[in-house]
N, C-alpha and C positions, 0 to 999 in steps of 0.2 A: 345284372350289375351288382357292385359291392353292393352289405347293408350298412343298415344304421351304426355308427360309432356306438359303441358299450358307454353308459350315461357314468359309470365309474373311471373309465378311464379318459372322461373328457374332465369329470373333477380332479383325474390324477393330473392332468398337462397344466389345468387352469392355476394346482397349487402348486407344480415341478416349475414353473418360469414367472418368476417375481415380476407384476408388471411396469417396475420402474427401470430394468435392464433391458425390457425390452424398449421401451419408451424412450430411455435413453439413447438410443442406437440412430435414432433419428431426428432430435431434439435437444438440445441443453437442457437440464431441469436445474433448478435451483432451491434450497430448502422455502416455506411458502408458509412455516413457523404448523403447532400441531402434528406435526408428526406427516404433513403433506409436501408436496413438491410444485415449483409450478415451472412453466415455460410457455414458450408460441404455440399459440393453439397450430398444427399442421393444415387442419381440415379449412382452416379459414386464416384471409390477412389480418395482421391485427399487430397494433403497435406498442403496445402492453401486456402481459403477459397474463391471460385469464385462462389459460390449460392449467387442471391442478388434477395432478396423481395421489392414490393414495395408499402405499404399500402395503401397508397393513390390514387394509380391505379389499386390496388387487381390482381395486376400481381407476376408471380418470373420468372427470366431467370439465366439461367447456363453460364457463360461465357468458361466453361469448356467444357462441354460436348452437349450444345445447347438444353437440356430440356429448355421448358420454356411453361408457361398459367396462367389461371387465380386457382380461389382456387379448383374449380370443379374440372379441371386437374392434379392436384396438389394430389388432393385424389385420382385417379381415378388409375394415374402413380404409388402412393406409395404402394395403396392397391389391387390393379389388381382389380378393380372396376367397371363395366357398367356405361356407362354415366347415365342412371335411379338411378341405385342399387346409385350411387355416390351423387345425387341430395336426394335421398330420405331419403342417411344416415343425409346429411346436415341438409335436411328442419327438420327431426325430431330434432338434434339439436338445431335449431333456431328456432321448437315451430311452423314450418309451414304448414297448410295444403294443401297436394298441390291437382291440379285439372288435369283430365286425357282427352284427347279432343275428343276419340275416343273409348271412353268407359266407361264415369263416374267415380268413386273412386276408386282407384287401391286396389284390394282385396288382403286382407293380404299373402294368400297364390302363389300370382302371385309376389310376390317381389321377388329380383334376389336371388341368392342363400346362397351368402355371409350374406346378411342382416337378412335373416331368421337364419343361422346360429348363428348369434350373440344375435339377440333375445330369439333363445332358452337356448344361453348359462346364458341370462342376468337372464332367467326365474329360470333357473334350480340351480344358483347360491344361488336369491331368496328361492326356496324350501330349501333347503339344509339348508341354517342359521338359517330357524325356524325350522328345525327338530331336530337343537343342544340344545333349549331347553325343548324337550322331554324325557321323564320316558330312551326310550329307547339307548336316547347318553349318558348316565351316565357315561359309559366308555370313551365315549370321552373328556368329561367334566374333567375327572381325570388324563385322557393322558396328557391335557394342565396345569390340575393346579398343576402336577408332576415337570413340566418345567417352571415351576414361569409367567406361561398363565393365566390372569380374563379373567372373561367375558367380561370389559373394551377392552382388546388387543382382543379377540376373535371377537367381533364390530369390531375393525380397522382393521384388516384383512379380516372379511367378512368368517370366519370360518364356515362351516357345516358338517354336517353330514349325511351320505346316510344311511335311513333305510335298515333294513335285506330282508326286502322281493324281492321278483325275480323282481317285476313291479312296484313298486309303484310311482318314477318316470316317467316313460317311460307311464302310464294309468295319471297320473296327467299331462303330456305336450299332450298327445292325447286330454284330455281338452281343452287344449289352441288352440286347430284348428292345430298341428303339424301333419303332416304325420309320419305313420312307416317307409318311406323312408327318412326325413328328421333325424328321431332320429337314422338313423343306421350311415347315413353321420356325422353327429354331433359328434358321438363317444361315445354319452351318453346313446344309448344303443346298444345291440349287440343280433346278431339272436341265439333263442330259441329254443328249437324243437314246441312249438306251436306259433313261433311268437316274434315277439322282447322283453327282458328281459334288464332290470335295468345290466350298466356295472359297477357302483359302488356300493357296497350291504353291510352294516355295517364298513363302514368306515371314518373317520374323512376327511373332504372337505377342501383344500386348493384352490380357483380361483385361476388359472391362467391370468393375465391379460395382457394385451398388451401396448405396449407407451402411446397409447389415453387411456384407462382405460378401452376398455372392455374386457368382461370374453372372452377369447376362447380358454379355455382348465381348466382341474383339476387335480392336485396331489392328489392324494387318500393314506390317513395311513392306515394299516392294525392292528385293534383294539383285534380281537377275535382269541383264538387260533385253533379254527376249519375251518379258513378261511386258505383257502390253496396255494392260492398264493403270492405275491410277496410283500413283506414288504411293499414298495411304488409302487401304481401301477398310471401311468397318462395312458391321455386321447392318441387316436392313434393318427395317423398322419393325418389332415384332411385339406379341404381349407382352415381355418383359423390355424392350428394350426402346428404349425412346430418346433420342438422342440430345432433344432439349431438355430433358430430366435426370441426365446423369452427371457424374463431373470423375473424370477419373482421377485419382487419389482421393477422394474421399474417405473410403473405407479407413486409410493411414493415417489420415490428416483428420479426422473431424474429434479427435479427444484433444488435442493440441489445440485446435483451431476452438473448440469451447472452453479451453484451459485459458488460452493467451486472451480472448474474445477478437483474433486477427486471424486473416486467411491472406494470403499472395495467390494472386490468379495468373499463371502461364499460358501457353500459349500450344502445347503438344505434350507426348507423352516423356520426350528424352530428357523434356526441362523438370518437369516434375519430381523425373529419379535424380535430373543434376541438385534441383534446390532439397531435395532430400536427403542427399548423401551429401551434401555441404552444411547438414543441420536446419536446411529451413523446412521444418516437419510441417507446415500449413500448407504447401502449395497443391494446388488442382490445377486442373486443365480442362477446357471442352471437349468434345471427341466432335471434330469434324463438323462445330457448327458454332456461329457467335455466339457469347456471352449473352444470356437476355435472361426473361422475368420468372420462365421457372428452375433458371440456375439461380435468383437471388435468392426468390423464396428458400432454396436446400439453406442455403448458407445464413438466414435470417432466422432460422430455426437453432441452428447454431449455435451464432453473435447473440441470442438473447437481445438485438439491438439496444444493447446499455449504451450511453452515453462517450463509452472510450472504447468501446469497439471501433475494427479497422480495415476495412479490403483495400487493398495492393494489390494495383495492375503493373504487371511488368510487360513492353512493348520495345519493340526496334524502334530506334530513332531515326527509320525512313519515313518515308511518305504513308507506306500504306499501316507503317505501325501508327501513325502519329493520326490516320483514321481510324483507326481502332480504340484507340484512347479516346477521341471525341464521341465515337459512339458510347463508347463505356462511360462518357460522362452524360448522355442524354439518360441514362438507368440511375444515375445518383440519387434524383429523389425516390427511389425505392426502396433505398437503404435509409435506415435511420442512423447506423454506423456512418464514420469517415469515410471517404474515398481518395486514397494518394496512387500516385504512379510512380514508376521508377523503369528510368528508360534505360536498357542498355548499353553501353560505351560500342563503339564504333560498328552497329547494327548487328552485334552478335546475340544471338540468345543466351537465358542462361547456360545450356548445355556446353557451349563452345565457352564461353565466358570461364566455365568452370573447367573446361579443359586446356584454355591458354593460360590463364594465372592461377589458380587451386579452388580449393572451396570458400578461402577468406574474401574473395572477389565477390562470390555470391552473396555471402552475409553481406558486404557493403552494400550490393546494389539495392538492397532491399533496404538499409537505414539510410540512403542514402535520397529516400522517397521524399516528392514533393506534392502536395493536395492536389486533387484531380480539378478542382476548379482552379486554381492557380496556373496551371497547366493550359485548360481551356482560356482564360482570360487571355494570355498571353498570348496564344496563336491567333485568337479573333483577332488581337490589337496590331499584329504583324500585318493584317492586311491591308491595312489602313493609312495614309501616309499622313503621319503626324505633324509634317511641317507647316499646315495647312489649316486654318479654322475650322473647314468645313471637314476635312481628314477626323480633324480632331471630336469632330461634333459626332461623326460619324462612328468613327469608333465606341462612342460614349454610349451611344442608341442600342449597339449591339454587346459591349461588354454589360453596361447595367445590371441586369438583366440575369445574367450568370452572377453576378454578387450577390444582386438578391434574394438568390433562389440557396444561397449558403446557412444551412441548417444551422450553424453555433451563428448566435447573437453578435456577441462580443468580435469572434472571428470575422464576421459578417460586416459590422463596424468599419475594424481595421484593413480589410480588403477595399472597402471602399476608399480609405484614403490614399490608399497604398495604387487603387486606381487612378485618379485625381494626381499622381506621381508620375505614372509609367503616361499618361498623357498630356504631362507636361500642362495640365489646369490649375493655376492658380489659386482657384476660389474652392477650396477643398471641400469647404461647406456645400457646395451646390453638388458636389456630386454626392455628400452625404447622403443630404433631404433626398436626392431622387432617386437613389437607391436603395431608401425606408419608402419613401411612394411607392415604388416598385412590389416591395417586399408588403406592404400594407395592403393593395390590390389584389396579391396573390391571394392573400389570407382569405379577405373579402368574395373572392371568387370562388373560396371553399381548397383553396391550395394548401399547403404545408408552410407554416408560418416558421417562424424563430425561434431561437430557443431548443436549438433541437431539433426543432419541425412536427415533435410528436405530441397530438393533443391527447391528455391524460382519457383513458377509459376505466370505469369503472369495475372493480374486480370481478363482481358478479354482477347480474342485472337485477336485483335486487338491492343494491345499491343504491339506487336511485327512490326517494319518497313517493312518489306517486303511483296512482294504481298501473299494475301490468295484467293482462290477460295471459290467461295464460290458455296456451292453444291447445282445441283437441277438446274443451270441457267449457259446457255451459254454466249458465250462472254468472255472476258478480266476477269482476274483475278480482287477481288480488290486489291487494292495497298493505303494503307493510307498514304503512303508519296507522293500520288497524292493528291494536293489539293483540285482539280475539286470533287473527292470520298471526300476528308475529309467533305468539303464542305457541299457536296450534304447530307453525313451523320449527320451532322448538323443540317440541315433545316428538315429534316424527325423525328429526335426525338424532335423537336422543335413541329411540325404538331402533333403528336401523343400527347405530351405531353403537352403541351402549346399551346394548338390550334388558343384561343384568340390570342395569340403575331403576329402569322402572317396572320391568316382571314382578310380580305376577300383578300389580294393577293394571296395567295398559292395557291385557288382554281381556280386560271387562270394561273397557270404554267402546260402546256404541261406535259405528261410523257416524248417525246424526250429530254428534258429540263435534264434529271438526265441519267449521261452518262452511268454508272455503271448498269446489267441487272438487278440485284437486286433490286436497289435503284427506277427502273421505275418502278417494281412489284409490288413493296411499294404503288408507288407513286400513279399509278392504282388502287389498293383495298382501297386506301385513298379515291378516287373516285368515287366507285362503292360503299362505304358505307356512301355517301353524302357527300362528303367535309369535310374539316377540320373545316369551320365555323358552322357544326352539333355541334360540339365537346365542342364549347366554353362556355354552359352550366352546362352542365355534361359530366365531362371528361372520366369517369369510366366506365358509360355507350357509349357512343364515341368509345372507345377503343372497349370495346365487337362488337360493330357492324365491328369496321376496320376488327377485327380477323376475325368475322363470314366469311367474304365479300373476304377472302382470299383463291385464286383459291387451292391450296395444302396445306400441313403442312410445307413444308420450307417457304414460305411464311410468313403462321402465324407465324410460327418460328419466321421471322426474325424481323415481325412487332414487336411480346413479347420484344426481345431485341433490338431493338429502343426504346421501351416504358420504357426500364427499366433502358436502358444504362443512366449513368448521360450527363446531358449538359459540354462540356467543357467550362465554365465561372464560374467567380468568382459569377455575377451579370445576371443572367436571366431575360431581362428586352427587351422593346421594338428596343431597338436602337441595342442591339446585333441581334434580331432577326430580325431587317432591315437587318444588313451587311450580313447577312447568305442570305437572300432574295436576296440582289444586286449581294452578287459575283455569284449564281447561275443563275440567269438569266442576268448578265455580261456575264459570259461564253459560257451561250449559242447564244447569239447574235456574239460573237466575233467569235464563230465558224462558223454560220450566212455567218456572213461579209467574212469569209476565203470561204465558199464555193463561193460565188457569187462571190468572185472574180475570183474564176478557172474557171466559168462558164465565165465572161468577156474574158477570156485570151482565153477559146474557141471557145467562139465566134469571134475573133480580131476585127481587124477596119474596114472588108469587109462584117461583119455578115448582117443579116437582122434589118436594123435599130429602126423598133419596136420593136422588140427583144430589141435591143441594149439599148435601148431608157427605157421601164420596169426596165429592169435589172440594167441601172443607177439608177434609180431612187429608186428602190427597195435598194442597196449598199448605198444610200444617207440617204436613211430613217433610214437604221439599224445605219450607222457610228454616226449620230445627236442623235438617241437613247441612245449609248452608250456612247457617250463623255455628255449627260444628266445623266445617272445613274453614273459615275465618278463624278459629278461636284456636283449634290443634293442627292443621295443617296436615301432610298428610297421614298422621296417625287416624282420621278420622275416614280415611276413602274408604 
């Protein structure tokens, strides 16, 4: 098998891809002030945004959930990645060849699984697009220019077409060096009675692509009426392809969609290119499966869930769109965004929509959105015959309920009374109160309250005053309303990240020096990857060595968020990183001085007098030390 990646050309990749572009690709980031970024943590739910990047040291750490590493890691976490498979998707990336130390050039067919996967999908995407301008996609050609599709939108979409024949794919990727075992995993093709056989065979090509933009998977139109299965058929379920985790247009939509902080959700792939080429650059679509919770999570990553974020559902205004809309309103509370709908005029899709009146039909139908609970309220209350007290009562039971589960306060309010209207209730007040009972209840129950619905979380966990343990490391809890821990937490992100400011003292402070287990661990692997005055050159690289040099993963862990955490100062500058220096080794001299004195108190006035005698002497030295670092600061370390 290959060998080892060359230890130079893994630091060439980790410095060739900035890890905020990569970062970005799957995430909103927003500035986080310091020269950091932050966003939704990926790795975990979370309704405030404690993911912080840090470009400049090609770090990220989770204050949330304690993810943290550099970009390598970062890919490796999102996309269940090998550290090879992870370095080798980069370096193609960034255009790098890398070197193998124990085996020459890594042969195409020894790359990890994933990456071959993706290449074949890249390949077979490739095939497909020029087969759309052959004799025999004519039919497909006409599919598209039925639905107001050129060849222009066929380009931007990367449309193809799978010839008729059993193989002709599947013998064209055997060209490429693919195995028959890699084309069965792929999904692109599927066992034969003599061998593996083409799973898409006279049908118009839609990529599937993923947040970064590659192919891993295909929706297939079914073109010919002798083809006998499934109108649309996509690719199965494989490593890369997961049906409830992709959304197609993403790739096109998700810079728009972090721009506007709004997304439009479709319903297939022809709406997607229709609300695209009518200018609504937000929309996605499922592939062949409902809307649910790890399409919200893509999209919450996003939305940054700010307060005036927005998904629009667009649905047929028949029966089975108008179930579709009620389920998409049971997923509301997972959004911390809005939710409106906007129904199609006389059960057309967008696509047909855009081809009977233009594209200025499409922009309307999308302003011309009504709240997704407003929506639900309304159908509950059709069912219900209002003319009737008990109609009325009834309705009341089952709409409540949907009001008080409406995240804006104010809006929450006003749907109430606005219910209290549509049910012909008099006493407006009473349905106020019961739909704040309602809504008081949930909260009580540990539901998502008002206001939003989003209870505030702390930026980091640290955050919070009281002691935290920190795992992985015995001894004493930390506690940051200890100063000696604030302190000491201090001078450590100061060493990681500022290394200059306190080189060359740092590197003669003791591990005993840092009282906190953690923070000696730290302070340890700071050591064992040369000092901190390694670091004063090249920070970036600095950092990768501390990680390397770090005996566990809590460890590195902790070092990532040191390195990421911000300085508590307005002014990062030498003389804040003396005082950091003096009151830690203040404290430890003072602890010092308290021991040797119980040692005197041990010893009393009868001890052995050279004994006695050191030990003064030694309590002289410390106490003159100290009342020096008190008087000059750190001119005196």
């Amino acid at each position: 098998m290959a060998g080892r990646i060359n230890d130079d050309d893994v630091k060439a990749v980790r410095d060739a891809v900035p890890i905020d572009a990569v970062v970005s690709e799957y995430l909103q980031l927003r500035n986080a002030g310091g020269g950091n970024l932050k966003g939704l943590c990926p790795f975990h739910d979370e309704k405030s945004p404690s993911f912080q990047v840090s470009p400049s040291k090609g770090l990220f750490h989770c204050f949330g959930c304690q993810e943290g590493g550099d970009t390598i890691a970062f890919v490796m976490k999102i996309d269940h990645l090998s550290f090879s498979e992870t370095v080798e998707r980069l370096a193609a990336r960034a255009g790098i060849t890398l070197r193998y130390e124990e085996g020459g050039y890594n042969p195409s067919h020894q790359r990890g699984e994933r990456i071959r996967l993706i290449e074949v999908h890249k390949i077979a995407a490739q095939f497909y697009a020029e087969q759309l301008d052959g004799p025999e996609a004519e039919a497909g050609r006409v599919f598209l220019a039925e639905r107001g599709f050129d060849q222009g939108a066929a380009l931007h979409f990367s449309i193809g077409y799978s010839p008729a024949g059993w193989d002709h794919l599947t013998r064209y990727l055997r060209g490429k060096g693919f195995t028959d075992k890699e084309l069965i995993l792929s999904g692109l093709s599927q066992d034969g009675r003599r061998g593996p056989i083409d799973r898409f065979r006279g049908r118009l090509m839609w990529p599937i692509r993923d947040i970064t933009g590659d192919v891993v998977g295909f929706g297939a139109r079914k073109l010919r009426e002798d083809d006998n299965g499934p109108k649309y058929l996509n690719t199965p379920e494989t490593a890369i392809y997961k049906k409830s985790q992709v959304l197609y247009g993403i790739d096109l939509a998700k810079k728009e969609i972090a721009r506007t902080s709004s997304a439009v959700v479709v319903e297939g792939y022809t709406d997607v290119m229709a609300c695209h080429l009518a200018g609504v650059t937000t929309a996605i679509a499922t592939c062949g499966t409902a809307f649910g919770g790890d399409h919200i999570k893509i999209l919450r990553r996003l939305l940054m869930d700010n307060a005036t974020a927005e998904v629009i559902f667009t649905f047929d205004g028949d029966a089975a769109g108008q179930k579709a809309a009620l389920r998409a309103f049971e997923d509301d509370q997972k959004f911390a965004a809005e939710t409106s709908i906007a129904i199609t005029p006389g059960g057309m899709d967008p696509c047909e929509l855009r081809l009977a009146e233009g594209d200025d039909a499409v922009a309307k139908l999308v302003e011309s959105r009504t709240p997704l609970f407003e929506f639900a309220i309304r159908h509950v209350v059709a069912r219900h015959n209002l003319e009737t007290p008990a109609g009325r009562a009834a309705a009341l039971d089952e709409a409540a309920p949907i009001v008080a589960g409406i995240k804006n306060v104010a809006i929450q309010h006003e749907s109430a009374v606005q219910l209290a209207g549509i049910l012909g209730i008099l006493d407006t007040q009473f349905v106020v109160k019961r739909v704040a009972q309602l809504a008081r209840w949930a909260r009580d129950r540990g539901g998502r309250g008002p206001a939003g619905g989003r209870q505030a979380q702390p930026a980091a966990p640290y955050a919070a005053t009281g002691p935290r343990t920190a795992p992985g490391f015995s001894g004493p809890a930390l506690n940051l309303r200890n100063p000696a821990h604030r302190t000491e937490r201090e001078l450590l992100k100061l060493a990681l990240q500022h290394p200059e400011l306190v080189s060359p003292a740092f590197d003669a402070y003791g591990v005993d020096e840092f009282t906190a287990p953690p923070y000696a661990a730290v302070r340890q692997t700071i050591e064992d990857a040369g000092g901190a005055e390694q670091g004063a050159a090249d920070v970036a690289d600095y950092l990768a060595r501390v990680r390397d040099a770090a005996p566990d993963d809590t460890v590195r862990a902790l070092v990532t968020e040191l390195a990421v955490e911000a300085v508590h100062a307005k002014t990062v500058d030498e003389i804040y990183a003396g005082v950091q220096l003096v009151q830690v080794r203040l404290r430890a001299v003072d602890r010092r001085v308290h021991d040797v004195q119980g040692t005197l108190a041990r010893l009393g006035p009868h001890g052995d007098p050279e004994q006695l005698s050191a030990v003064q002497n030694e309590l002289w030295v410390l106490q003159q030390y100290g009342q020096s670092l008190r008087t000059h600061g750190a001119t005196a370390l």
